[in-house]
Structure formats: C-alpha cells, structure tokens
KOLFIFI-992254 format. One record per residue (C-alpha): residue in one letter; x, y, z. Coordinates in nm, 3 decimals, padded with zeros to 5 digits. Each point is the difference from the previous one (the first is absolute). Layout:
- rest; xx; yy; zz
- A; X; Y; Z .
...
! end
This chain:
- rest; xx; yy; zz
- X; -02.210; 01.148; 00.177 .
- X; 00.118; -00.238; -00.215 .
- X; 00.343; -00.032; 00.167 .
- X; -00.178; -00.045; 00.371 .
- X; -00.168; -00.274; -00.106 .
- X; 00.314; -00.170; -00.169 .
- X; 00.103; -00.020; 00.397 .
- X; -00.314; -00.019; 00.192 .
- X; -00.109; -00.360; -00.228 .
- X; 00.334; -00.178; 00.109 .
- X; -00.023; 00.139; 00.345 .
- X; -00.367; -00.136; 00.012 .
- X; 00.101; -00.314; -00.142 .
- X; 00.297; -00.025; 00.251 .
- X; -00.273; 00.028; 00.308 .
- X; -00.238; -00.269; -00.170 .
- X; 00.285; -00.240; -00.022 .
- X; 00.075; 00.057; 00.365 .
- X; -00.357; -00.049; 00.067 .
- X; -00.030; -00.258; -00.226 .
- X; 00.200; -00.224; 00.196 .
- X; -00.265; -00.098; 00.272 .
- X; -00.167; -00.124; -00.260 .
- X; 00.267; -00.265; -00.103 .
- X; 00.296; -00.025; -00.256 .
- X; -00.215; -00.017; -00.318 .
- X; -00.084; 00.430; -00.060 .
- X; 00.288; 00.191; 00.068 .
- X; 00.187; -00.070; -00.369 .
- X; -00.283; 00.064; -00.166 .
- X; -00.071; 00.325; 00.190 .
- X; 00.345; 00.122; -00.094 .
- X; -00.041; -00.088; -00.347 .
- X; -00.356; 00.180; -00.070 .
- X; 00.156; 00.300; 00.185 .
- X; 00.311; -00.005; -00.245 .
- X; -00.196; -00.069; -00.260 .
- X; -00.262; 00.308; 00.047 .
- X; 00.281; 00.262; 00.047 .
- X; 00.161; -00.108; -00.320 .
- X; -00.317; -00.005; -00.211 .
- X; -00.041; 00.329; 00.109 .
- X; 00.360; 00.137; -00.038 .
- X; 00.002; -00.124; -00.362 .
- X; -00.379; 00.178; -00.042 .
- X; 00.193; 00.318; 00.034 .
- X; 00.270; -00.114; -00.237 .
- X; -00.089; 00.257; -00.275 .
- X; -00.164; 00.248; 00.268 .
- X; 00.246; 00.244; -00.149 .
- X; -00.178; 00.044; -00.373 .
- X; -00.280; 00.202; 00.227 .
- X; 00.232; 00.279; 00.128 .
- X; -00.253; 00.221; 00.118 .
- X; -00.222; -00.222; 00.197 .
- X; 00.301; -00.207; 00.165 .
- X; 00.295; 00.129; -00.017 .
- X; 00.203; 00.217; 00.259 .
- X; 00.244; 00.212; -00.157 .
- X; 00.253; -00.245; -00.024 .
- X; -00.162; -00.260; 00.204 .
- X; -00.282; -00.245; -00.151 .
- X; -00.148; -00.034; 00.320 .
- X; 00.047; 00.260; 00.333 .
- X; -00.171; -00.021; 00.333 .
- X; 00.127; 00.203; 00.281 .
- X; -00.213; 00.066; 00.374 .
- X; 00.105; 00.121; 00.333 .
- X; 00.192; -00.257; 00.234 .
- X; 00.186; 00.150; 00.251 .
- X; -00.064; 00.330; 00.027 .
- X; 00.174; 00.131; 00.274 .
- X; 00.348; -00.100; -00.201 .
- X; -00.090; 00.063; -00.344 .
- X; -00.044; -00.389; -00.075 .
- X; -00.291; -00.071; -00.273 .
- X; -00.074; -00.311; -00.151 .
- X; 00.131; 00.065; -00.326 .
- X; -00.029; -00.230; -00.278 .
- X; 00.102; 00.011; -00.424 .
- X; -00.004; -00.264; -00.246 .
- X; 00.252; 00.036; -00.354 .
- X; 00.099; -00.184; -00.263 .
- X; 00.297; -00.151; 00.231 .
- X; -00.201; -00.049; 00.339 .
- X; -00.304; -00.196; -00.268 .
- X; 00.313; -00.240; -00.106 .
- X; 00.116; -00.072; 00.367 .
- X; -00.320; -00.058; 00.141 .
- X; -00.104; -00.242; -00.296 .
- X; 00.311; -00.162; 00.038 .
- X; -00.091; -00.066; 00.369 .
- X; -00.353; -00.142; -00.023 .
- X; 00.152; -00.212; -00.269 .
- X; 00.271; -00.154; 00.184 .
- X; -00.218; -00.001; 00.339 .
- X; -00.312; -00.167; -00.159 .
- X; 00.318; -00.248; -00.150 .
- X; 00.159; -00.058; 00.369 .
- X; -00.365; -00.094; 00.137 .
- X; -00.047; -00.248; -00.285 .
- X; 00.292; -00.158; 00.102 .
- X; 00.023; 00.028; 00.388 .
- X; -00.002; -00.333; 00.192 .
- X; -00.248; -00.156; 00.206 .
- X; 00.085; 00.169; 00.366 .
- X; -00.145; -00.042; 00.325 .
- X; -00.131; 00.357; 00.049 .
- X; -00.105; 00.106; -00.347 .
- X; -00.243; 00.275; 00.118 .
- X; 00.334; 00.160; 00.162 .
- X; 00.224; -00.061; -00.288 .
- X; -00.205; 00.134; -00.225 .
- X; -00.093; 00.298; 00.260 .
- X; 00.414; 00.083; -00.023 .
- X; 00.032; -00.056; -00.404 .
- X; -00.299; 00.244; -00.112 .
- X; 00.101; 00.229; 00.314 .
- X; 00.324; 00.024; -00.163 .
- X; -00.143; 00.072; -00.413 .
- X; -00.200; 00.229; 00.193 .
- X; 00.306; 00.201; 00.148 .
- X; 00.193; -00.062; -00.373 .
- X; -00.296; 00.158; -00.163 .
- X; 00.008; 00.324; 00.270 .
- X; 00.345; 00.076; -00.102 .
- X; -00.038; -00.001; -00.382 .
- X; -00.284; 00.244; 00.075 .
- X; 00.099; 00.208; 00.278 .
- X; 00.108; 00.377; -00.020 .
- X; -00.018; 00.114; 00.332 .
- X; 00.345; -00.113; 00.139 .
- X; -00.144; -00.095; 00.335 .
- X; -00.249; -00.206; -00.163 .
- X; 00.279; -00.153; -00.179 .
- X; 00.188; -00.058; 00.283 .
- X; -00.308; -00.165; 00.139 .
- X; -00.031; -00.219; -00.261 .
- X; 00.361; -00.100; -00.050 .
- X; -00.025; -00.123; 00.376 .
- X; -00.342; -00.174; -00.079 .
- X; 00.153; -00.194; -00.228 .
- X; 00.325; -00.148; 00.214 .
- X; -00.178; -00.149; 00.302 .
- X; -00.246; -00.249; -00.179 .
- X; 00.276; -00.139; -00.149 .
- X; 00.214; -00.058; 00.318 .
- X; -00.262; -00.193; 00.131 .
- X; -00.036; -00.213; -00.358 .
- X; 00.338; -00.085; 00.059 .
- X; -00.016; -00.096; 00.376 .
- X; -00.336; -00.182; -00.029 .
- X; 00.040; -00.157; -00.330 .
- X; 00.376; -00.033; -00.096 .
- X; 00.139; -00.327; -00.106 .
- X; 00.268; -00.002; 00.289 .
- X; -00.173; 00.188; 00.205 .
- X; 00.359; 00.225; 00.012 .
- X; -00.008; 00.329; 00.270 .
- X; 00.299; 00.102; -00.156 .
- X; -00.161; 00.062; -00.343 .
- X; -00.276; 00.169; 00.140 .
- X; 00.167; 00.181; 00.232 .
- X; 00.277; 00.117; -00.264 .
- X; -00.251; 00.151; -00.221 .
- X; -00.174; 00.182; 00.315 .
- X; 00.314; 00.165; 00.060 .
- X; 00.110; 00.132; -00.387 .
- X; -00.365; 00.090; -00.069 .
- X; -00.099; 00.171; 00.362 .
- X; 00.326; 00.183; 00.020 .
- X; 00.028; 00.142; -00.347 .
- X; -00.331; 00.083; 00.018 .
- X; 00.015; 00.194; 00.334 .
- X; 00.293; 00.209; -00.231 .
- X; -00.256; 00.094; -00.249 .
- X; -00.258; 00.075; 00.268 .
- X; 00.283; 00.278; 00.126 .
- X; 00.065; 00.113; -00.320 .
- X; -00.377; 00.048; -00.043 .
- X; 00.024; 00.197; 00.315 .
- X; 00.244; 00.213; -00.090 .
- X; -00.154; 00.099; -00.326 .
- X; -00.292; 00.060; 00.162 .
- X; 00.144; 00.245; 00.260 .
- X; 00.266; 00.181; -00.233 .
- X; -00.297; 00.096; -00.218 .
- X; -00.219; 00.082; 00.282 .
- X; 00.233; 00.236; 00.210 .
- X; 00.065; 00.192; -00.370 .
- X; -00.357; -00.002; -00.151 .
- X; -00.203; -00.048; 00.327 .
- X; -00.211; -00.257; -00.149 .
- X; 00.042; -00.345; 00.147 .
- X; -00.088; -00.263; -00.229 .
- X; 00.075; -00.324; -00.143 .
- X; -00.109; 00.032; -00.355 .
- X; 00.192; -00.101; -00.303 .
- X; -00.048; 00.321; -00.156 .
- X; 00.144; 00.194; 00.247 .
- X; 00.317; -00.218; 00.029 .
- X; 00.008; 00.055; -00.369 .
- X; -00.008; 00.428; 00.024 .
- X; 00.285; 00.046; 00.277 .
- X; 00.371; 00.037; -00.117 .
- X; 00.208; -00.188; 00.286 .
- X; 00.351; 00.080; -00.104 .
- X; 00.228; -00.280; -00.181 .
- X; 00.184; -00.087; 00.364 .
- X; -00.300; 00.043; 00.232 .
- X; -00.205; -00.231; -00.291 .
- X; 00.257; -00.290; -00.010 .
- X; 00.008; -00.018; 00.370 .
- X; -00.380; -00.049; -00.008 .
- X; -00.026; -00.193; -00.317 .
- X; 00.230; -00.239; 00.145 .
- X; -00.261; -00.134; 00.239 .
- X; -00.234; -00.085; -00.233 .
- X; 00.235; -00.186; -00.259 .
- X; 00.092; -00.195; 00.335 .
- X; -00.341; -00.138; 00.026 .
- X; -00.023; -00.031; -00.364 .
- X; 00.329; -00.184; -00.108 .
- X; -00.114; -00.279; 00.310 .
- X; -00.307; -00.019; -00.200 .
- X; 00.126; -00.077; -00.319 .
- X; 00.269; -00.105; 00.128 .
- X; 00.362; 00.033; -00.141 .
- X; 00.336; -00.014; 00.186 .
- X; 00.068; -00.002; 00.280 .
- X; -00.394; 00.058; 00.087 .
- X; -00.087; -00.358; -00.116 .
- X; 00.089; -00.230; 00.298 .
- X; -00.370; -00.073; 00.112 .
- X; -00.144; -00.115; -00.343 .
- X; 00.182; -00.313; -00.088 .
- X; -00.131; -00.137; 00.363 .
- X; -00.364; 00.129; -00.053 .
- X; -00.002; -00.179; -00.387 .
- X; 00.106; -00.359; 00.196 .
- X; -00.201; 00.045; 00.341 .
- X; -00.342; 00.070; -00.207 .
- X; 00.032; -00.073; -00.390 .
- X; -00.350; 00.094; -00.062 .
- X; -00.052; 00.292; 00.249 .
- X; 00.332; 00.087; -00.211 .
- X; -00.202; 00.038; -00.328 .
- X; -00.220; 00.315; 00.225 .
- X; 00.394; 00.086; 00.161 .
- X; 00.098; 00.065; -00.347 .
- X; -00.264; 00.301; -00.064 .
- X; 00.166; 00.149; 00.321 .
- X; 00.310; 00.030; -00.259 .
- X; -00.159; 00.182; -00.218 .
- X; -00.097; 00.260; 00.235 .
- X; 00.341; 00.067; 00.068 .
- X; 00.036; 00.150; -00.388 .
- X; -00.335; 00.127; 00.018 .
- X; 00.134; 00.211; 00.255 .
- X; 00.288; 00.179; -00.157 .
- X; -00.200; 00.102; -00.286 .
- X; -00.331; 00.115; 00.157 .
- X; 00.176; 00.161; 00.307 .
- X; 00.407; 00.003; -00.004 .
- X; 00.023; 00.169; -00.388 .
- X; -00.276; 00.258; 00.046 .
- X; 00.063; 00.162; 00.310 .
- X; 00.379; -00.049; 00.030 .
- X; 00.114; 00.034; -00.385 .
- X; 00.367; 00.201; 00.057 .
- X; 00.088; -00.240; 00.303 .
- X; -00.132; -00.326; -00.226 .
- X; 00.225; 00.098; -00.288 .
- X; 00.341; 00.068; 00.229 .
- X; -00.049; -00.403; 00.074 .
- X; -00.042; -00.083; -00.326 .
- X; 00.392; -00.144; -00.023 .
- X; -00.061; -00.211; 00.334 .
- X; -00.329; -00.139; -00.128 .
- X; 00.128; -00.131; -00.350 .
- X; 00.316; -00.124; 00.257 .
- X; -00.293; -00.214; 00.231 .
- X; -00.195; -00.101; -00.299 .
- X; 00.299; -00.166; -00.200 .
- X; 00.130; -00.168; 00.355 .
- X; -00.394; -00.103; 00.073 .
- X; -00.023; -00.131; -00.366 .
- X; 00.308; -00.240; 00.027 .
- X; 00.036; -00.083; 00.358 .
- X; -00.373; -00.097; -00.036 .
- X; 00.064; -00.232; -00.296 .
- X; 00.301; -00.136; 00.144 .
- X; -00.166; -00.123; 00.270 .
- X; -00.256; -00.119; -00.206 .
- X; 00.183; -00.216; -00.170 .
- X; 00.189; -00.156; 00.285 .
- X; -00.297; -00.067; 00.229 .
- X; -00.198; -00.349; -00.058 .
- X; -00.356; 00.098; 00.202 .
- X; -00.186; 00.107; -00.295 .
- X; -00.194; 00.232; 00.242 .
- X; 00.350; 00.161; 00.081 .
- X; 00.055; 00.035; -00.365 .
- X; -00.353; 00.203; -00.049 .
- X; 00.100; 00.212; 00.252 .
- X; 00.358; 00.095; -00.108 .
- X; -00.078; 00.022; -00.374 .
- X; -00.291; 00.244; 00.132 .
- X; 00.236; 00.196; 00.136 .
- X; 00.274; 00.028; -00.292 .
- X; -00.291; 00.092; -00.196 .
- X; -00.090; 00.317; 00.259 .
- X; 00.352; 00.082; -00.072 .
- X; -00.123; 00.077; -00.367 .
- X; -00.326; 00.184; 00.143 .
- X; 00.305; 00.241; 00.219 .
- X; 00.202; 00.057; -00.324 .
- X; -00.352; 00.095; -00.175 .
- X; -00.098; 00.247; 00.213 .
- X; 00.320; 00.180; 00.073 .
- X; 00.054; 00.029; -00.454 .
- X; -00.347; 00.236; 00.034 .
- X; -00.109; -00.057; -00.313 .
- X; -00.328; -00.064; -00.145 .
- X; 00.167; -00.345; -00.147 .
- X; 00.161; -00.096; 00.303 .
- X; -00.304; 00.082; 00.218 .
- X; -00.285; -00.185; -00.249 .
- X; 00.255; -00.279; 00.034 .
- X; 00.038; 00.001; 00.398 .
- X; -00.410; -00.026; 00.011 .
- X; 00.022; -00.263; -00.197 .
- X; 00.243; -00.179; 00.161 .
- X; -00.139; 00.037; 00.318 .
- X; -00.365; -00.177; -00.153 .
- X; 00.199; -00.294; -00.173 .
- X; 00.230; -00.058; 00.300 .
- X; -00.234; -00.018; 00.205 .
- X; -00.197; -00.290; -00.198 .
- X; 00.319; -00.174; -00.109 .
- X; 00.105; -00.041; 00.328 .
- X; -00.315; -00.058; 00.162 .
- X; -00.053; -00.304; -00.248 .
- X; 00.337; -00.145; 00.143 .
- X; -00.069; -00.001; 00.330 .
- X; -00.355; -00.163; -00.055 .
- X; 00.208; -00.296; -00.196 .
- X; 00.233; -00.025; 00.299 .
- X; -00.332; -00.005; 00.201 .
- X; -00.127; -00.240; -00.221 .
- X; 00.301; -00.230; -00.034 .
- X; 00.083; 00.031; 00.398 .
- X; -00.343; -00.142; 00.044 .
- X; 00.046; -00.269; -00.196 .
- X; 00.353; -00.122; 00.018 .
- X; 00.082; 00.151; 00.337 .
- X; 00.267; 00.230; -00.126 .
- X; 00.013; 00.228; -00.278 .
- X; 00.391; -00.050; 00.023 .
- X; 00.090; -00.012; -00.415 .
- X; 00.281; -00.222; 00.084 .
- X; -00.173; -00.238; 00.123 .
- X; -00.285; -00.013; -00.258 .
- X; 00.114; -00.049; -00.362 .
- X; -00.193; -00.148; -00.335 .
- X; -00.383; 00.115; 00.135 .
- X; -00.069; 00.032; -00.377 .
- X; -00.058; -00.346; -00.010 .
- X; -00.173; 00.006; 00.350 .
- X; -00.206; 00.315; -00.072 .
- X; -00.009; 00.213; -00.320 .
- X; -00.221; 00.214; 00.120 .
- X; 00.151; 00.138; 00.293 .
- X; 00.345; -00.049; -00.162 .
- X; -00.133; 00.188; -00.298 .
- X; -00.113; 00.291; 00.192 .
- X; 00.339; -00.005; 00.247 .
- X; 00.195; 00.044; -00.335 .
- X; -00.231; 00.256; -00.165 .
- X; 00.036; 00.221; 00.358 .
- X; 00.361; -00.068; 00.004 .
- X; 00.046; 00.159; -00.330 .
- X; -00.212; 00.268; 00.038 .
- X; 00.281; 00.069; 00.310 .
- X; 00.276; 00.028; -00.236 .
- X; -00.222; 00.232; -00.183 .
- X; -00.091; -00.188; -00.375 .
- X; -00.095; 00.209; -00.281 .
- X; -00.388; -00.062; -00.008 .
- X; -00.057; 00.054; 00.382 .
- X; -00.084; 00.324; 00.235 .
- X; 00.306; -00.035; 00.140 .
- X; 00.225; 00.062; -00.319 .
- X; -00.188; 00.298; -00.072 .
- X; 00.076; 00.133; 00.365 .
- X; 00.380; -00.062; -00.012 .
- X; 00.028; 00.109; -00.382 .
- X; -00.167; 00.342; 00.081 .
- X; 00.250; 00.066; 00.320 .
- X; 00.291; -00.107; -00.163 .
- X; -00.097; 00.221; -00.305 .
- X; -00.096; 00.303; 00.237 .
- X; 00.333; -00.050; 00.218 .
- X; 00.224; 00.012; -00.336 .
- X; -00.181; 00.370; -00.049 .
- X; 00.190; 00.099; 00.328 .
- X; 00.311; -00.220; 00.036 .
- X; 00.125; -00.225; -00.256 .
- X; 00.194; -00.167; 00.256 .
- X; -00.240; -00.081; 00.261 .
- X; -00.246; -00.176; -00.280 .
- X; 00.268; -00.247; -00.145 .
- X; 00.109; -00.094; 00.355 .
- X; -00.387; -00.072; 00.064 .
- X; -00.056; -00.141; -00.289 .
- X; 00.240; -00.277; 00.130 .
- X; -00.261; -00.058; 00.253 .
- X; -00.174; -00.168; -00.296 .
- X; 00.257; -00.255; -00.004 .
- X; 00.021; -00.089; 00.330 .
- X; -00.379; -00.039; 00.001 .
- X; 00.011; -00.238; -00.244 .
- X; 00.249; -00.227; 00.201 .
- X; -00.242; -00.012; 00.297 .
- X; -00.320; -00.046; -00.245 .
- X; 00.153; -00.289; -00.198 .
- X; 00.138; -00.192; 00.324 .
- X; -00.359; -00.027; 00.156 .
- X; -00.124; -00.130; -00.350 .
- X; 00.334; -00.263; -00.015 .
- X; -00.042; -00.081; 00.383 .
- X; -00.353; -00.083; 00.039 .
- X; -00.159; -00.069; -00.337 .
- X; 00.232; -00.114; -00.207 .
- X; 00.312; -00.137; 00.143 .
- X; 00.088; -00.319; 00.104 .
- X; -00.351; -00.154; 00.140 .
- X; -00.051; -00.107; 00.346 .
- X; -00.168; -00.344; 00.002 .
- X; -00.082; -00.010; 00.347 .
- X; -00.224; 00.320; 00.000 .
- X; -00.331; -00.049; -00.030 .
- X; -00.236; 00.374; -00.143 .
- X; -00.325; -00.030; -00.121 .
- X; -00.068; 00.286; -00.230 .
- X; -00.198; 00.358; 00.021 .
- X; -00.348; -00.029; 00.081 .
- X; -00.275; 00.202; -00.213 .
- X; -00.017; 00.305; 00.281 .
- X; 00.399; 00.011; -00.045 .
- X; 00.015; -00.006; -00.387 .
- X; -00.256; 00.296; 00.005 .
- X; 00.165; 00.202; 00.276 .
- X; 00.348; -00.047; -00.165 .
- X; -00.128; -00.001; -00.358 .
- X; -00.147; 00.336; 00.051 .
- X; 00.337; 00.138; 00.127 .
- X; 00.176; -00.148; -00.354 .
- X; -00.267; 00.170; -00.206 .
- X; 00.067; 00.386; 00.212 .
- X; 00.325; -00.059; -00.059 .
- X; -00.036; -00.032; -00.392 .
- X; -00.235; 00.245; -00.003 .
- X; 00.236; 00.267; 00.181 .
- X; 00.260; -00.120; -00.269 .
- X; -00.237; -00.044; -00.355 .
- X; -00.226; 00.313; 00.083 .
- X; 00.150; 00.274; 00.267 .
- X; -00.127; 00.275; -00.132 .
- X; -00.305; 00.004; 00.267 .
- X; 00.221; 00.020; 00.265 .
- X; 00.216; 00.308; -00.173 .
- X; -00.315; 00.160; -00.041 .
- X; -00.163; 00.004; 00.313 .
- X; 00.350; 00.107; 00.174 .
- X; 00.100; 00.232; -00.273 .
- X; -00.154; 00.295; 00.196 .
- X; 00.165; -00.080; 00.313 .
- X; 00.309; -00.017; -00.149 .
- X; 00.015; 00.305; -00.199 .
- X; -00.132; 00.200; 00.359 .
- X; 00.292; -00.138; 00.132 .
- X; 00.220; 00.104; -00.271 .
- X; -00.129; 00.323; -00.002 .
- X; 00.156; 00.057; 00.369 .
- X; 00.331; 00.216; -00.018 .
- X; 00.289; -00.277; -00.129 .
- X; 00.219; -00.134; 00.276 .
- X; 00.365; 00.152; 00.034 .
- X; 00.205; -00.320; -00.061 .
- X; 00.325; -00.055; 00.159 .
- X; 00.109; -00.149; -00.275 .
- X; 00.129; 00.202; -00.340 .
- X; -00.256; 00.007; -00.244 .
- X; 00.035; 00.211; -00.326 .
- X; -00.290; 00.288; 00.066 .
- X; -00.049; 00.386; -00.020 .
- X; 00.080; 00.217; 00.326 .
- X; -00.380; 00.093; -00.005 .
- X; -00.109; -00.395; -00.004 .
- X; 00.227; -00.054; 00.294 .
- X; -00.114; 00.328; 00.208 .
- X; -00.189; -00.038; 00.332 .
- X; -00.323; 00.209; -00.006 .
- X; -00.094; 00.090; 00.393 .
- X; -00.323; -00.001; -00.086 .
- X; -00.184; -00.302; -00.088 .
- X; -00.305; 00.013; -00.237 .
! end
C-alpha cells in the first residue's frame, strides 16, 4: 500500500492547493511542500525495507500491489517498487520539493501548484506502474499539467513552445499506445488471455522482425523523452519559456531512459540488440551536437538544456553497451544530470530575476558582485564538465569504461565528449563570473532560502561522487535482472562464442 499512498498524498495535496486558493495566496506553497515532504519521509522509511525479505519483499520487488481495474480488458492497477523505481521517485520529490522552494510569486498559486504536484504525481505513476495501460495512463497524466504551466505561467507567454512540445510528446506517445495495442492483441489471439501485465509481455516470444516493428513505437516515445537527435526540438523552448517548471520538465527526461530499461530491454531483447550500432551512432551525434550547441549559445537556460541533452547521449551509449558497468553508470547519470542541470536553470532563474537576462555575455565579473551565487554557478558548471569529486564523473567514467568492454572505438570518440564539455563549462564560468566585469549591472546576492535550496544540490552532488556506493546497491538487483535477460544480437562484430550469440525462441 505503500506505493498508493506515494500517489494518493501528492494528488491530495494537488486538490488542497486548488482549494486553497479561495482562501488567498498565502497556503498553497506550503501545502505542496508538506505533501512533498510526507511522501519522501516515507519513501526513505522503506529505504532498508529489503533486510526483512519475508515480511516485505515480493520476489524481486520490495514492494507489490496489484487489484482489478478494468476488467472487461484485462487492465489491473498494477503497481512494483525496486531498487531503480526507489532512486527515480526520490529523485523526483527531491527536485519537486526544490522547484516549489523556488517558484515565483504568481497570480493563481492554488492552480500552479494544482498543475506542478499533478504532474510529480503522474512522474511517480510511471516509475511504479506495471500494467502497460496504467502506464500509458500515467505517461499522459504527466504531459497535460505541464502544457498548461507553460501557457499560464511562461515568461513569454510563447504558443509555439507549448504547442511544439504538445505535438512531439502527444504524437509519440499515441505510437507507444499502438504498440501497446498490438502487444496486447498478438498475445491475446495466441494465448487467449487479454491482458496488460508486465509479466505477460515478458513470457511471449514475438519474433526478431515482428518485435522491432513494435519496439519501435515505444523507443519513439522514449527517445522524445529523453530526448536525443533528432527527437529534441521541443526542449530547448520549454527550458527558456518556463526555467523553473523546467527543473520538474527535466524528470520527464529521465523517464525517457527509465523506459528502455524497465520496458524496451525486457520484453524486446533480440530486436533491442539488432539497434545496438544505430544507438551508439545517436548517442555519439546527441553527445557532440548537444555540446556544440552548448557552447555557442549565450542564454544560460539554452545552455542547461543542450548540455542536458549531450549528456542523454551518454545515458543512449550506456544502455545499448549492456553491461552491469555501463548500466550502474547510466542510473547514475541520469540522478546527477538531473541535479546538475536543474541547479543551472534555477541560477538562470535566479540571475534573470535579478539582472533581467541571464545572457553570460552580457554579465561578466559577478564574483565581485556576488560570490555566492557566482560560487555556486561555477561549482554547477563544473560538475557539467563532469570533475573528479562529483556524481557526474562517476556517471560518465562508468559508461565510458562499460562502452570500451564492447567497442573500443565508440568509447574514445565519446570520451571526446569530455572535451567539448569542458569548453561549454569553462565559457559560462569566463562569461559571467569571471570575465571582464560589467559596471553597469547591478545583482544583489542569494538570499538564505536560495543558498539552502542550491547548497543542498552541491552537497548531492558530492555525495553521489565521495560515497556512491548507496546508489549501486539499491540498483544492483535491477541491474543484474536485467542482465540476466538473453544478451542482445549486436549488429556490430564483437569477439563471442556461436552459443553467446544464438537466439533462444523461448524466453525465460
């Protein structure tokens, strides 16, 4: 029950805020942070909930709840909790109980907040969900709250930004919804048992051709999630329309990879591995095209948002090596890139608000101005380029190391990557905090509320880099089920005995 509560508290908190409003501006923030605050209090009481197998734990599950939902289609409401689902969803009340800190004064808070827990809510569905309809449910939950974030509460009040991301995230998920379909009805006509469940996706062998053509719907939906090329054209928009509805945006992202390796590997492992050639191809193009146009963009907001997506480039090449390094690495890349590029965007929030433009060529020398914030701009802006010390050089280290188990040649041309982060990284710090200093602009400092909500962020991200081992730990099981899944056929040549490379027809 655990896991039903996890939703129902943010969707109770949502309503309150909503309600809240008729009572005036003063309730709905603090609403949203007690309901944040209770779910994560009580996802971290079940934090070592696996040392009492027998009392809590579900096979391989720590927590399993499953009831009747739609019976009539074979639709139940069908919910699991593991090591990598615990991560995700801690990671979201985290960077959700951050965004509220930080959100501006608006006009209808009890509505804003309504659409922000609304869409945790939906986030935390999908890291649970294991009936795919449910999924599907959730996945659509999630998208229109933040539409209306955008066209209620964007800076510019842009329809093109809005609209954009309707269209990438509505149409590649209605491709997932017919892949979902036909899964449903190939195993139906052949078993006669109509269902939805995970475990029956899992059971069926679909044939390497039939399987691609299917899979290929969901990686749609996926690779707009997380995104990388050419799948990335509504996120740059979305970071600059609404910078700190962007830091709740940027959880969508990691959906994207949670996706591929809770539903893509599993139940399509033959048709995953003959792509594994094109994914390392999109991951090393994501990688550098993202950190090229890092580098040349001056919105620090645009610079979040296209060093987030060279570094979902590295999550791609992670998850097509299939490795237990590689994979420990992705999930940890996907927790530090998250807060590394949430931090930025709150600094561009925090500097637009102040200065009226978070433009780095036209700010310069704010360490005189403001060590703090400048302090905390460089410390994020290194942890981009991925510093020894930090979450994020753990992350990249482990997928380059994973990727040079498969091909040599695909990890030293990522591994350039590393380099081109570093130009990006080092501009913002020689733009805005250290360059030549701007005389005429005026910046008062961080307030206590900021230091806290950004100094919190510095000290997860040393944490994740000092002491990961908690992290491997709790996802160690997840990955090693994973692993444990017939190895994908690569279309690449890799040095490996005719019986490692044979296609069973019959999935255990």
């Amino acid at each position: 029950m655990i896991m039903i509560f996890l939703i129902l508290i943010i969707f109770a908190g949502a309503i309150l805020s909503l309600v809240a409003s008729k009572w005036g501006n003063s309730f709905q923030r603090y609403i949203a942070l007690i309901a944040l605050a209770v779910d994560t209090i009580l996802l971290l009481g079940s934090w070592n909930i696996s040392v009492f197998p027998s009392l809590f734990k579900h096979g391989s599950w720590m927590f399993e709840y499953q009831t009747e939902w739609i019976h009539s289609v074979g639709a139940s409401i069908h919910l699991a909790m593991d090591g990598l689902s615990f991560l995700m969803i801690l990671l979201t009340l985290i960077l959700g109980f951050i965004s509220v800190l930080a959100s501006p004064k608006t006009d209808d808070e009890g509505f804003y907040y309504f659409n922000t827990l609304l869409m945790i809510a939906g986030v935390i569905g999908i890291f649970l969900a294991l009936d795919l309809l449910l999924f599907f449910f959730f996945w659509e939950m999630m998208l229109v709250p933040i539409y209306l974030l955008m066209v209620m509460f964007g800076k510019n009040n842009d329809s093109k930004v809005s609209f954009k991301f309707l269209v990438y995230t509505q149409a590649s998920g209605l491709l997932m919804l017919l892949s979902i379909l036909c899964l449903y009805f190939i195993i139906g006509r052949n078993s006669g048992i109509y269902s939805f469940d995970y475990s029956g996706f899992l059971s069926y062998s679909y044939g390497i051709k039939t399987g691609a053509v299917i899979m290929l719907g969901f990686l749609a939906a996926f690779f707009v999630k997380l995104p990388v090329l050419p799948f990335h054209g509504w996120l740059p928009g979305s970071f600059v329309e609404a910078p700190i509805t962007a830091v709740i945006t940027g959880l969508l992202i990691k959906t994207g990879a949670y996706g591929i390796i809770r539903f893509v590997i599993p139940i399509f492992p033959d048709a995953f591995g003959l792509f594994s050639n094109t994914g390392f191809l999109i991951g090393i193009i994501t990688i550098f095209y993202g950190a090229f146009m890092a580098f040349v963009k001056d919105d620090l907001r645009l610079i979040a948002a296209y060093s987030g997506i060279s570094h979902m480039g590295f999550i791609l090449l992670g998850i097509y090596s299939f490795n237990e390094i590689a994979l420990q690495g992705v999930i940890m890349q996907m927790i530090a890139s998250a807060i590394s590029t949430s931090a930025l965007l709150l600094i561009a929030s925090s500097l637009l608000k102040r200065t009226g433009t978070c433009n780095i060529s036209q700010l310069g020398g704010l360490w005189e101005k403001s060590p703090v914030l400048s302090g905390l701009g460089m410390f994020f802006a290194f942890a981009s380029l991925g510093l020894p010390g930090l979450g994020n050089f753990i992350a990249e280290f482990l997928i380059l190391a994973g990727t040079f188990k498969v091909s040599i040649v695909t990890a030293v041309f990522a591994s350039l990557g590393l380099v081109a982060a570093a130009a990006y990284s080092l501009r913002i710090i020689q733009k805005a905090f250290v360059g030549h200093k701007n005389n005429d602009l005026v910046i008062c400092d961080f307030s206590g509320i900021e230091k806290i909500t950004l100094g919190s962020l510095v000290v997860l991200l040393l944490w994740l880099g000092l002491y990961p081992n908690p992290i491997f730990d709790r996802s160690k099981d997840t990955v090693q089920k994973i692993l444990k899944i017939e190895a994908p056929i690569r279309d690449f040549p890799v040095k490996v005995n005719k019986d490692e490379a044979s296609v069973k027809t019959d999935k255990n």
